[in-house]
Structure formats: C-alpha cells, structure tokens
C-alpha positions as CSV (number, residue, x, y, z in Angstrom):
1,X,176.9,133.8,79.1
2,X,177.8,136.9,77.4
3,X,175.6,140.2,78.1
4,X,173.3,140.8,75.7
5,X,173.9,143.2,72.6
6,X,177.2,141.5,71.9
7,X,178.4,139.4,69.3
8,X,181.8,136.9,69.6
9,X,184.0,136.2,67.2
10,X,187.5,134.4,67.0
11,X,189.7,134.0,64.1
12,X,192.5,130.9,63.9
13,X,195.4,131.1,61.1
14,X,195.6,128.1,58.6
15,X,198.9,126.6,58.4
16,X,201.6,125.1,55.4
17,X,203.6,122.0,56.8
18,X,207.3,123.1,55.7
19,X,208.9,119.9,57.4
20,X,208.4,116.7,59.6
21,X,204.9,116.1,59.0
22,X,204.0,112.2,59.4
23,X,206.3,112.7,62.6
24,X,203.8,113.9,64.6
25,X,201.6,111.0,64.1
26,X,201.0,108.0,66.6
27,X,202.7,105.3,67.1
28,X,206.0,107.0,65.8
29,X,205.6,110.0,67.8
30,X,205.0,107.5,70.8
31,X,208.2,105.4,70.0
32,X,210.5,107.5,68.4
33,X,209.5,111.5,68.9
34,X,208.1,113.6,66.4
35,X,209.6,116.9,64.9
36,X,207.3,118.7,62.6
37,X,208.4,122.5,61.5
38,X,205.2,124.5,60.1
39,X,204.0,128.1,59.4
40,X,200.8,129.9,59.8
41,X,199.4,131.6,57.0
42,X,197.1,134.6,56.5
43,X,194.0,132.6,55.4
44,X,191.7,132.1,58.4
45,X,189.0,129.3,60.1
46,X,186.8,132.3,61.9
47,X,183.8,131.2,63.9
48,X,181.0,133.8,65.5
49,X,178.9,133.3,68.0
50,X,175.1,134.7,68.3
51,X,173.7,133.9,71.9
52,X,169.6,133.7,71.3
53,X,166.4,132.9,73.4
54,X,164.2,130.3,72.6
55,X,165.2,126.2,72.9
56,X,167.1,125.7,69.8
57,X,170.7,125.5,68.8
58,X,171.8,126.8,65.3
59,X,174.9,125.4,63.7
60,X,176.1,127.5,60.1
61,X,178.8,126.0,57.9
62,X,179.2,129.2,55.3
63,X,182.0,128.0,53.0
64,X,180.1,124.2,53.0
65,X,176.7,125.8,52.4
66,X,175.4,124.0,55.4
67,X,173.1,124.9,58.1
68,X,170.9,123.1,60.8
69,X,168.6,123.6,63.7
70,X,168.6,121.0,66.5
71,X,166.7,121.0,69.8
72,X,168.3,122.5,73.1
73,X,170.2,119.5,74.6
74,X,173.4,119.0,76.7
75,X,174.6,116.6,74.2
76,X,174.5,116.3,70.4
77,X,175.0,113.6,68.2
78,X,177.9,113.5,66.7
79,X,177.6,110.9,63.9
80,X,176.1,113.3,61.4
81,X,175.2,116.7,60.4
82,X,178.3,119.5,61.4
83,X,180.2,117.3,63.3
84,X,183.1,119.8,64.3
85,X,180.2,121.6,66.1
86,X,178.1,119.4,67.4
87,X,181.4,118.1,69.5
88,X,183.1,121.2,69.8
89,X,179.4,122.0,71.5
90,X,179.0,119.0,73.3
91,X,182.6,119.5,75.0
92,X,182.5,123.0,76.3
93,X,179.0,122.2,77.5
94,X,180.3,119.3,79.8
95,X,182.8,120.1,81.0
96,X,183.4,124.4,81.0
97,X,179.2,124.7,81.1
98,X,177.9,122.5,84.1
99,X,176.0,120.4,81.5
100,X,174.1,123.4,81.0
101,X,172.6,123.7,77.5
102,X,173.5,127.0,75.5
103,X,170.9,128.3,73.0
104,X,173.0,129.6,70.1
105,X,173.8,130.3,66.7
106,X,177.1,129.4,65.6
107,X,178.6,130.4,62.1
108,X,182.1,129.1,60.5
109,X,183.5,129.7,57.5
110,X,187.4,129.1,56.2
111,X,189.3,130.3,53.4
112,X,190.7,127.7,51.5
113,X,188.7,124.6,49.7
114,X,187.4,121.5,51.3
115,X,190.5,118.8,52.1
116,X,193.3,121.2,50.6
117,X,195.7,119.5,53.3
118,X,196.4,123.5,55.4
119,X,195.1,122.2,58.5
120,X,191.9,124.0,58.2
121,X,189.7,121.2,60.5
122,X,191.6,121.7,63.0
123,X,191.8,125.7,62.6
124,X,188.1,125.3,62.9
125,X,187.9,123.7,65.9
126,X,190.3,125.9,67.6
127,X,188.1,128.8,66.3
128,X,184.9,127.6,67.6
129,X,186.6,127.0,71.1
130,X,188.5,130.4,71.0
131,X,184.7,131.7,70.6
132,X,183.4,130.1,73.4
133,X,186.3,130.8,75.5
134,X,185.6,134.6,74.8
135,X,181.7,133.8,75.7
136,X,182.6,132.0,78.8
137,X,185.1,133.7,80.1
138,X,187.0,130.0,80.2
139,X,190.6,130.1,82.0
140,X,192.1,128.5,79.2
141,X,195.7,128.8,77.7
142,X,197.4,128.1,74.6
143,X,198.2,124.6,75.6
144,X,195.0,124.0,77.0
145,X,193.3,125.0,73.6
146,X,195.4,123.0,71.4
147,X,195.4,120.1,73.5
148,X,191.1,120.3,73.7
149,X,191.2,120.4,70.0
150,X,193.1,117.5,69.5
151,X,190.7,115.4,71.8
152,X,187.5,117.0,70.1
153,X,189.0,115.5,66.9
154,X,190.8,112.7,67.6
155,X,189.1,111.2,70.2
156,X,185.8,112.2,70.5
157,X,185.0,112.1,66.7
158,X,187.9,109.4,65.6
159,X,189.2,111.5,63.0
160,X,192.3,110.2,61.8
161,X,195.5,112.7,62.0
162,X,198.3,113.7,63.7
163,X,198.9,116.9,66.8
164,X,200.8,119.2,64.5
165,X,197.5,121.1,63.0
166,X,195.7,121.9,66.5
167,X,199.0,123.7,68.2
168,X,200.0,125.5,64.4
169,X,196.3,127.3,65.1
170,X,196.6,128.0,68.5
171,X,200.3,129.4,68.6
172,X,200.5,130.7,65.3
173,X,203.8,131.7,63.6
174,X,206.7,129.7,62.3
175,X,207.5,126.7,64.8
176,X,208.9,123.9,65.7
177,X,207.5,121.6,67.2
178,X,208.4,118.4,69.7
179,X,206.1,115.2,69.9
180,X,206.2,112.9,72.6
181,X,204.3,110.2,74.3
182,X,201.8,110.5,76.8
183,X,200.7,113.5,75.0
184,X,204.0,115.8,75.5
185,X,204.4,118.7,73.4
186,X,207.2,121.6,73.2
187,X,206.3,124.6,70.8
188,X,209.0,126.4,70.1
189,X,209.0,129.9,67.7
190,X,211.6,130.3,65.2
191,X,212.2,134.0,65.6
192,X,213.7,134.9,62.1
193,X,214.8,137.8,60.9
194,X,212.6,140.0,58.8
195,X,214.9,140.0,55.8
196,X,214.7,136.1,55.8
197,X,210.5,136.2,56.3
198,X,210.4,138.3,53.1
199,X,212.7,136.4,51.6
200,X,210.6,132.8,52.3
201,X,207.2,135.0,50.9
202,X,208.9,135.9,48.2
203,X,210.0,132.3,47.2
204,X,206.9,130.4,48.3
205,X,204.0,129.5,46.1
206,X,200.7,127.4,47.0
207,X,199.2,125.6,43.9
208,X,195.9,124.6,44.5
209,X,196.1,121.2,42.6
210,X,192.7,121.1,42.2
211,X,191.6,117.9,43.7
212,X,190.4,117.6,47.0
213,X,191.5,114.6,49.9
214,X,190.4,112.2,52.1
215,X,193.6,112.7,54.3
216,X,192.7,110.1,56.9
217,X,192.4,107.6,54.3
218,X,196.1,108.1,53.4
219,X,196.9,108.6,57.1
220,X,195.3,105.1,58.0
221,X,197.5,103.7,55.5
222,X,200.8,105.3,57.5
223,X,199.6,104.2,60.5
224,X,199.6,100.7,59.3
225,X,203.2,100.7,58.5
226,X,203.7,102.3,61.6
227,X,202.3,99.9,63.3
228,X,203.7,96.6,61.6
229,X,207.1,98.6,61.5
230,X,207.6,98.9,58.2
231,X,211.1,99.1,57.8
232,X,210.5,101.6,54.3
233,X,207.8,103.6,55.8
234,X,210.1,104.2,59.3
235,X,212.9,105.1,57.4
236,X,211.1,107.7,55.7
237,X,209.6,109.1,59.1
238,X,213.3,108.8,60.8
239,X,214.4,110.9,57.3
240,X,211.3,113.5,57.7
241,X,212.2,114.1,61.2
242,X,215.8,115.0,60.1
243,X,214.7,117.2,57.4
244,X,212.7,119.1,60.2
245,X,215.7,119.8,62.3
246,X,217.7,120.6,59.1
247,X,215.8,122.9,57.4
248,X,214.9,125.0,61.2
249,X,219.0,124.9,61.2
250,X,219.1,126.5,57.8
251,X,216.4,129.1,58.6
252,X,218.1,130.1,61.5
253,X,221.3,130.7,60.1
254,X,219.6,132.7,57.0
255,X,220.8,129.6,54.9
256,X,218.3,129.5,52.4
257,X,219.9,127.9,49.5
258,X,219.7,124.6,51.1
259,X,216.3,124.7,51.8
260,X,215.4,123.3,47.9
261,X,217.4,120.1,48.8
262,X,215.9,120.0,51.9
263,X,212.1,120.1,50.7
264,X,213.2,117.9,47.3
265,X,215.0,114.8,49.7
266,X,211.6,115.2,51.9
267,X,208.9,114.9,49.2
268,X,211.0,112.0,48.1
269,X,210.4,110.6,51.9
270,X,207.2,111.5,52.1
271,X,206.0,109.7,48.9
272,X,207.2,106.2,50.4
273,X,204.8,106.7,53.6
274,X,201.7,106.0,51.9
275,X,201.2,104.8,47.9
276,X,198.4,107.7,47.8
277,X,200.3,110.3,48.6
278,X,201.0,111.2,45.3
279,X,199.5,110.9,41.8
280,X,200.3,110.9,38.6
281,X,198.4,114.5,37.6
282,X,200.3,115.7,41.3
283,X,203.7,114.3,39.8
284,X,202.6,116.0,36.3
285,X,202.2,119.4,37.9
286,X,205.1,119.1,40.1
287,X,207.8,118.7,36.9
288,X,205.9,121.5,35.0
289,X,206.6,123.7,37.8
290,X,210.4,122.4,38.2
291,X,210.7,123.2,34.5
292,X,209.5,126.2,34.4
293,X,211.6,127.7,37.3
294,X,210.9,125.6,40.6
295,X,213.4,124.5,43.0
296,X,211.5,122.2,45.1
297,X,207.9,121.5,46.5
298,X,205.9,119.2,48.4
299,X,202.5,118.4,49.3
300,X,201.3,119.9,51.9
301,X,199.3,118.3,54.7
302,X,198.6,113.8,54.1
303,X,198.6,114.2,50.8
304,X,196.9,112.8,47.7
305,X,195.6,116.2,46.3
306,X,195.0,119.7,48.0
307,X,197.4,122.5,48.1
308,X,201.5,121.8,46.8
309,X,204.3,123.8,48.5
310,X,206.4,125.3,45.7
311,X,209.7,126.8,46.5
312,X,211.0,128.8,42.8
313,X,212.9,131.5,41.9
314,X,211.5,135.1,43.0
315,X,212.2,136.1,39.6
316,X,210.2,133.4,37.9
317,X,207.2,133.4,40.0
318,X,205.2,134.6,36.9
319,X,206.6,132.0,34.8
320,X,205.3,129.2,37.3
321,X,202.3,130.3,37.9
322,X,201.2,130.8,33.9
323,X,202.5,127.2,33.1
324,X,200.4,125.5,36.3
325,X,197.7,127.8,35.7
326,X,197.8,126.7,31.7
327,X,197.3,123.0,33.5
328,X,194.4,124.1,35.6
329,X,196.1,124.6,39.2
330,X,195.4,127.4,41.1
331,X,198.2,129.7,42.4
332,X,198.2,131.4,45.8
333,X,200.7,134.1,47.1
334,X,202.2,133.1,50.8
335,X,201.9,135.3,53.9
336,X,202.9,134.4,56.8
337,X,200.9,135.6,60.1
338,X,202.7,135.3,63.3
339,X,199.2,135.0,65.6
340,X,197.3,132.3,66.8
341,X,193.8,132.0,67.7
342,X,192.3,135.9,68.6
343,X,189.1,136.3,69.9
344,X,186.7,139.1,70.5
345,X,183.3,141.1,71.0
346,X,181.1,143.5,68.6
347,X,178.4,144.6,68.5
348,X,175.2,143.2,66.8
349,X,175.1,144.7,63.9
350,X,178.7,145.4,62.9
C-alpha cells in the first residue's frame, strides 16, 4: 500500500453520446458490430482514497449522501449498500491484492444528477479503479481499465448496458469507437481541429430535463428486440450505426451543417428501440427548443429522462435556454476535455 502521509485521488470525465449508441450493446454488437461516436465532457466522477489502521472499510457516496462502515473482509456483498464499491473493492482485492483485505476509506462524488444518461456509473467505476491503481502501483493500461470496468458492472453486479461508457472514461476525448464480439474493441480519437471544437461548444447545449432514469429498464426492453430480431428495432440500430460513421465523416471534414440532419434522422431511430425512450414532457421540451432556435437534439445516454443533446444556433443560445428554462429544464454549457482517467497523490490535509 501507499506510504503513509499520502492521500490518492483520481478523476474520470463524464461523457455525451453524439452518435451510435444502442450499437454497442449485446447481441447486436455480437452479430452485427457496433459503432458508437461520443465525447467527454468537463464534469467529473472523482474518487479519493484514505488508507487507515484499524479493521474497518469505509465506503462515502458524497453527491448520494451515503456512507457506510463494514468489517475488514476479502469480499463484500454486493447486493446492497454502495454497490459500485463494494465490487470495485472486491475485484482489485482478488485479483491485484492477493485476497488481502485493505482497510480504507473511500469517497466518490460526480457532477451531474442521479440517472442523467452521461455515463456517470461507469465514470465512477473507472475512478475508483484509477485510485487504486495509483495506490497499488497496478500495471494497468487504458484497455485494461476499461475492460475491468465493464466486468465490475456488467458481470459481476448484472447491470444492464452497453461498453461505450467504460472506454469514453478511460480514453477520454472525442472517439469513435468499434464493437465486436468476443469482447473486441478499437478506440479511435477524432483529432479535429480547434476551430471545429469551438465551433461544436459553441453550438451544443445539455438540458437537464429534469427527470431522472432507470436506463436498464429501457435497455432490457432493446435487448429483447434484439434478441427476438425485431425487424423495427434492428433497423433502427443498422440506421444508428450509420449515423455514427456519418456524422465522424462530417466532423472530420469540418462539415458541420449536416450534423442537425444527422442528430434529427438519429433521435427518430433511436425512439423506435425502446417505447420508453421518449415521453411526452421529453417530446414537449424538444419542440420548445426547435422553436425557439434548435436545429436538432437527442437524448443522451438509454433514455427516458436525464440530460437532452441540443444542437442550436450559437446566436440563439440565450433564446433556448430562457424558453426550456421557462418549462423547468436545466441548461448546461458543453466543454469538451480531451483526458481520460488521471490519478494522483497529496498530501493529507490538502
């Protein structure tokens, strides 16, 4: 462990899903390939560690105003209390630890509201591990991290969702990314130029709808189709994938003015997935913003609630956000950050 007088921490960026999402989900990512193109943002999951003596392990949710003590043990139970945690915990324990025990106190918080569909599980989980890797010293790469986090929440815990989350966390920046079977990823950065980065920040808008999601109930219901091949819910996945690879075509040749038809053709998609993924106080919202001055927008994340995607006119960004503000929504500025999951020492005290 550590030496003493040291605190870690470890920072991983939440992330918007600007195309492809649903792709990256099994069975279609098994069958067919997934392509998902997504950003990070400058909103954080950050996770500190506190080493301690004694025979207790201390587990501090901040933003859910959580907190509990559990005995010194090898393994946790995962079934209740902070789940991410306890199996994050359990995991590094097995198999980076020896099935040594580490007395602790470890403290999360994120920056966005429960469920807001910006990944922000996920960029927990890769926060806690980039925290213990820094403890540790674990010889762990980006792959491996992302790859761990996806287990932790897919398969240990049975949390319903897709791969795009834990590798947007890890990686950080603008990518696109490649979903095969057997587990097979490709990550690959979208180097744009600045001119077109400022450009995107200065037409992007999150609006908070201000209802929180279940996503894997919505998920579940994908899955389903997937799974029965529904010939609706598959064509809408074949037509997400596409919009992926068109819209990383447009970015890349600074051809922004078709990314509105891009993002309006997928949210059409997407709504034919799942019958939850939209709503009508989501669909309400959505014209009010087209009205006054959008050009496109989405959900972001599974869907059902959380945070929208807005693309509008730089000049009437004020005018959008006073009319969804009027309806209650919450409007958020976009920056993008180009890091992944960064973790570090200070001192205790700092």
């Amino acid at each position: 462990m550590h030496q003493d007088g040291l605190i870690i921490r470890a920072r991983a960026p939440l992330r918007i899903g600007l195309a492809g999402g649903g792709t990256d989900l099994s069975p279609y990512c098994d069958e067919y390939g997934g392509s998902v193109l997504n950003a990070t943002i400058s909103n954080y999951a950050y996770a500190t560690i506190q080493p301690r003596a004694g025979d207790t392990i201390n587990f501090v949710s901040n933003d859910l105003g959580s907190a509990e003590e559990l005995p010194l043990a090898a393994e946790l139970e995962t079934g209740c209390g902070l789940r991410l945690h306890r199996a994050v915990y359990n995991r590094i324990v097995r198999d980076y630890n020896d099935g040594q025990p580490l007395a602790l106190t470890l403290t999360t918080s994120v920056e966005c509201p429960e469920g807001a569909g910006l990944g922000a599980s996920s960029a927990l989980v890769v926060a806690v591990i980039g925290a213990f890797k820094t403890l540790l010293g674990l010889p762990l790469g980006d792959f491996d991290i992302a790859h761990l986090a996806y287990e932790i929440e897919r398969k240990d815990l049975a949390m319903s969702g897709g791969r795009q989350d834990q590798y947007a966390a890890t990686f950080g920046g603008m990518n696109f990314m490649e979903f095969a079977r057997n587990d097979r990823v490709i990550v690959n950065p979208l180097h744009l130029e600045r001119r077109v980065l400022l450009e995107l920040e200065a037409s992007i808008m999150l609006c908070f709808t201000g209802t929180s999601r279940v996503s894997s109930d919505i998920i579940d219901q994908q899955v389903t189709a997937m799974e029965t091949h529904r010939d609706k819910t598959l064509d809408a996945l074949h037509q997400l994938k596409r919009d992926a690879l068109e819209m990383k075509a447009a970015l890349l040749r600074n051809e922004l003015h078709l990314l509105s038809d891009i993002l309006r053709h997928s949210w059409e998609a997407k709504k034919t997935t799942a019958s939850s993924v939209t709503s009508q106080s989501i669909n309400a919202l959505y014209e009010e913003a087209l009205d006054a001055g959008g050009l496109a927008g989405k959900i972001s994340g599974a869907g059902g609630g959380g945070f929208m995607i807005l693309l509008v006119d730089p000049l009437k960004r004020e005018n959008v956000k006073s009319r969804l503000e009027g309806h209650g929504a919450t409007l958020w500025s976009c920056k993008f950050s180009d890091e992944g999951v960064q973790g570090w020492t200070t001192p205790i005290g700092t």
